[in-house]
LOSEZA-672849 format. One record per residue (C-alpha): x, y, z; residue in three letters. Coordinates in steps of 0.5 Angstrom, whole numbers, plus 2048, in hexadecimal, padded with zeros to 3 digits. Layout:
# LOSEZA-672849
XYZala;...
***
This chain:
# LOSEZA-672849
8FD8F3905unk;8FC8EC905unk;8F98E8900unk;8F38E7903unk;8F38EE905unk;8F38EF8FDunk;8ED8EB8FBunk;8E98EE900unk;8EC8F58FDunk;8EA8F28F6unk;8E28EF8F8unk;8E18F78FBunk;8E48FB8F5unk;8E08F58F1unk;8D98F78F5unk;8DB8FE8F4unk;8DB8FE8ECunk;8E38FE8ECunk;8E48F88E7unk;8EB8F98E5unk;8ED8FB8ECunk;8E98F58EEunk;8ED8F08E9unk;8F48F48EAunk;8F38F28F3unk;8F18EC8F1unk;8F68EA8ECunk;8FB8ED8F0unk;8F98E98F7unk;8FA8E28F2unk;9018E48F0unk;9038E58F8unk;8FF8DE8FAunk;9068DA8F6unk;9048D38F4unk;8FD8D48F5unk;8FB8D08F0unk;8FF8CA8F4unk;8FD8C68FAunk;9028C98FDunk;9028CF8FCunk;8FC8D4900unk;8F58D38FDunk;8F28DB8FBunk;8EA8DC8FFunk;8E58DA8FAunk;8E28E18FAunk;8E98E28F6unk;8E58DF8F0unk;8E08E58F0unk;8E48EB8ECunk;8E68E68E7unk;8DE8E38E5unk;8DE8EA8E5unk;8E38EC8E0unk;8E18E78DBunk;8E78E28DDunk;8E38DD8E0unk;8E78D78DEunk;8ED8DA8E5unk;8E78DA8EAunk;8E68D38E8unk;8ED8D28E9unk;8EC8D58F0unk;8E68D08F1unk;8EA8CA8EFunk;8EF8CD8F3unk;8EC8CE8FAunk;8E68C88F9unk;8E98C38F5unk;8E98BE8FAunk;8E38BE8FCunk;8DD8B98FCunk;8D68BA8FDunk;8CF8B78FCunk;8C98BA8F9unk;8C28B98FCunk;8BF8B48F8unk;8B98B98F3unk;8B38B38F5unk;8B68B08FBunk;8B78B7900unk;8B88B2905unk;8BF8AE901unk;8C58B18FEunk;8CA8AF8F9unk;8D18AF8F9unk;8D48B48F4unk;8DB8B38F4unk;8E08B98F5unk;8DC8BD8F0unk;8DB8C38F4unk;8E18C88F2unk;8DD8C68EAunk;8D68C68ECunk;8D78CE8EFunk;8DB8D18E9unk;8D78CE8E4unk;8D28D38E6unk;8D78D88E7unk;8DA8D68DFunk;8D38D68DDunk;8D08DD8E0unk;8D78E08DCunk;8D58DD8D6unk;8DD8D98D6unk;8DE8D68CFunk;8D98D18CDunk;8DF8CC8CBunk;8E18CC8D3unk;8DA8CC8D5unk;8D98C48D1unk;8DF8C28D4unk;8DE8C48DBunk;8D78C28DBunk;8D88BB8D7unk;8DE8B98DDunk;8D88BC8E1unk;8D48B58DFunk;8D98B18DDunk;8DC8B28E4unk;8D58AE8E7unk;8D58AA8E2unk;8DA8A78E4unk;8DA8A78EBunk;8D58A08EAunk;8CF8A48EDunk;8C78A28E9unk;8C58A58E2unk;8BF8A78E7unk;8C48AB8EDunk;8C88AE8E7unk;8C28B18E4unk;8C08B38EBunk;8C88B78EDunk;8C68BB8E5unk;8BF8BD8E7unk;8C18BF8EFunk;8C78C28ECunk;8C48C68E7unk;8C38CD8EBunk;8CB8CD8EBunk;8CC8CA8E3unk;8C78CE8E0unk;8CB8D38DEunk;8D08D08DBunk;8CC8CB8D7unk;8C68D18D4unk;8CD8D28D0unk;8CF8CB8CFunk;8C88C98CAunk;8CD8C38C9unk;8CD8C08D0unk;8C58C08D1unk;8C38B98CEunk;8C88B68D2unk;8C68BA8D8unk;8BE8B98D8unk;8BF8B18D5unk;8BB8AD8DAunk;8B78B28DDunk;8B08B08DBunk;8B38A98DDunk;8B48AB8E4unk;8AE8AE8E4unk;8B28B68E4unk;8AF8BC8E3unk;8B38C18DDunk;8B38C98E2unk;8AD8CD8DEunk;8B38D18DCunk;8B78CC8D9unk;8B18C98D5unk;8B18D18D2unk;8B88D08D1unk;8B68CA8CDunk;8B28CD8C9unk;8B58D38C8unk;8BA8CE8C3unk;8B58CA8C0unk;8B58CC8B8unk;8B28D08B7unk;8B28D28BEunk;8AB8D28C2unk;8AB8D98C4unk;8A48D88C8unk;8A68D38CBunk;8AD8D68CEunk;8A98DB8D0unk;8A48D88D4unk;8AA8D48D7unk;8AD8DA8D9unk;8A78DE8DCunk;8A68D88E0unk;8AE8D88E2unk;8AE8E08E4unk;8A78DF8E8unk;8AB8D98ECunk;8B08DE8EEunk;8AA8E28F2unk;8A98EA8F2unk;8AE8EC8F8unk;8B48EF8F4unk;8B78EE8FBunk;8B68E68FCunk;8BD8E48FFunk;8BB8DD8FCunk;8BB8DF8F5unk;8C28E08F3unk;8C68E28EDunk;8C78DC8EAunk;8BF8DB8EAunk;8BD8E28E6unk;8C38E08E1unk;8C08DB8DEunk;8B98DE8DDunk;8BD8E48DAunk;8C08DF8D5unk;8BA8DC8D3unk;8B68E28D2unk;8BC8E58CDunk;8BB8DE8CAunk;8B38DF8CAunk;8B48E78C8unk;8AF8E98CEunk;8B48F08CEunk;8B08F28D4unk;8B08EC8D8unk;8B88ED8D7unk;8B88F48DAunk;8B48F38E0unk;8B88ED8E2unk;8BE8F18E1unk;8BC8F58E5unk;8BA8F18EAunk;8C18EE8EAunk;8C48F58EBunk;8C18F48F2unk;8C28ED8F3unk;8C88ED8F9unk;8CF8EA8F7unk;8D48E78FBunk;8DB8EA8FDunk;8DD8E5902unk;8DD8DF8FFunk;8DC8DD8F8unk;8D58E08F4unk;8D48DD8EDunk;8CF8E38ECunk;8D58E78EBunk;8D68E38E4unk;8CF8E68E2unk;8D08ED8E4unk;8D88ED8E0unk;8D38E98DAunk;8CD8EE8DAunk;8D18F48DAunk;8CF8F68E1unk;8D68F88E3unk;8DC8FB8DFunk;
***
């Protein structure tokens, strides 16, 4: 059996509810794939980082993003300008696995770190104040996940939005007011109301993903509304996760306890 016959092995067991299968297939293929981590070596399929957002080993499937797209560069469509885009520099590999480290509830201190570099790395790329507040709002579907954990990282993430005329998500204006002290319960609760009503009623729609009902669970847990948490968890249950490519929802399923 190949390597990648063995990644495709560990995303079925992983579908079926085998986690340790899964984490012992895939922990095997990347010791077949020598020097996988060098760029000479034979980069592993990005589905192979799915058993270890699983598993609770977050921090390997980033490698394997970094790994397999590293090098990529990319633009993101300006928020305000639908008809521009600006240039977000070879960030791609970052920008995925920070959803992914986030849903699996990685280590906070690696979570401030990978998210100031994040910043850091458009800061430097000579790129306008204005366009820098831009690439955080349009990134933000990816991000969020990671920075719900890094409350460190929020005044440099929303700094010059109201500037620019950007408008904070209903759910991270909830977020904020979830961590006011004392915290604003009522608000964080209408925040989220209007969140989860964003989300429509079809618990079918191939639109919402994982990652979408993650963050609403997070908040609600923050707001103490434990029904709404049960109710997008089981949501989640029903949402469709990816075994022939990378899917950062599988963070969500290993952190929520869905899978064991």
């Amino acid at each position: 059996m190949t390597p990648q016959h063995r990644f495709r092995l560990a995303n079925l067991q992983l579908a079926a509810g085998d986690l340790d299968a899964s984490l012992e297939s895939a922990r095997q293929a990347l010791d077949e794939l020598a020097e996988w981590e060098s760029r000479f070596g034979t980069p592993p399929p990005t589905e192979a980082a799915n058993p270890f957002l699983a598993g609770g080993e977050p921090e390997t499937a980033a490698r394997i993003l970094e790994r397999v797209w590293g090098e990529n560069t990319f633009a993101i469509r300006d928020p305000s300008e639908p008809e521009r885009s600006i240039d977000a520099g070879k960030e791609y590999a970052r920008l995925q696995a920070l959803e992914g480290l986030g849903t699996a509830e990685a280590d906070p201190g690696e979570l401030v770190e990978q998210i100031a570099l994040l910043r850091r790395a458009w800061r430097t790329r000579g790129l306008s104040e204005r366009d820098q507040a831009a690439l955080r709002l349009a990134s933000l579907d990816y991000v969020g996940p990671a920075l719900a954990h890094a409350p460190e990282e929020w005044d440099a993430w929303f700094d010059g939005w109201e500037r620019y005329g950007f408008t904070i998500p209903a759910i991270w204006q909830g977020f904020l007011a979830a961590a006011e002290d004392p915290p604003d319960d009522a608000e964080a609760r209408a925040k989220l109301d209007d969140a989860v009503a964003a989300l429509g009623s079809d618990p079918y729609d191939p639109w919402v993903r994982p990652g979408d009902l993650y963050m609403p669970i997070l908040l609600a847990r923050r707001a103490g509304a434990s029904e709404t948490v049960e109710a997008l968890i089981e949501r989640l249950r029903r949402c469709p996760l990816r075994v022939d490519s990378y899917d950062p929802g599988w963070g969500a399923w290993g952190s929520l306890g869905l899978i064991h």
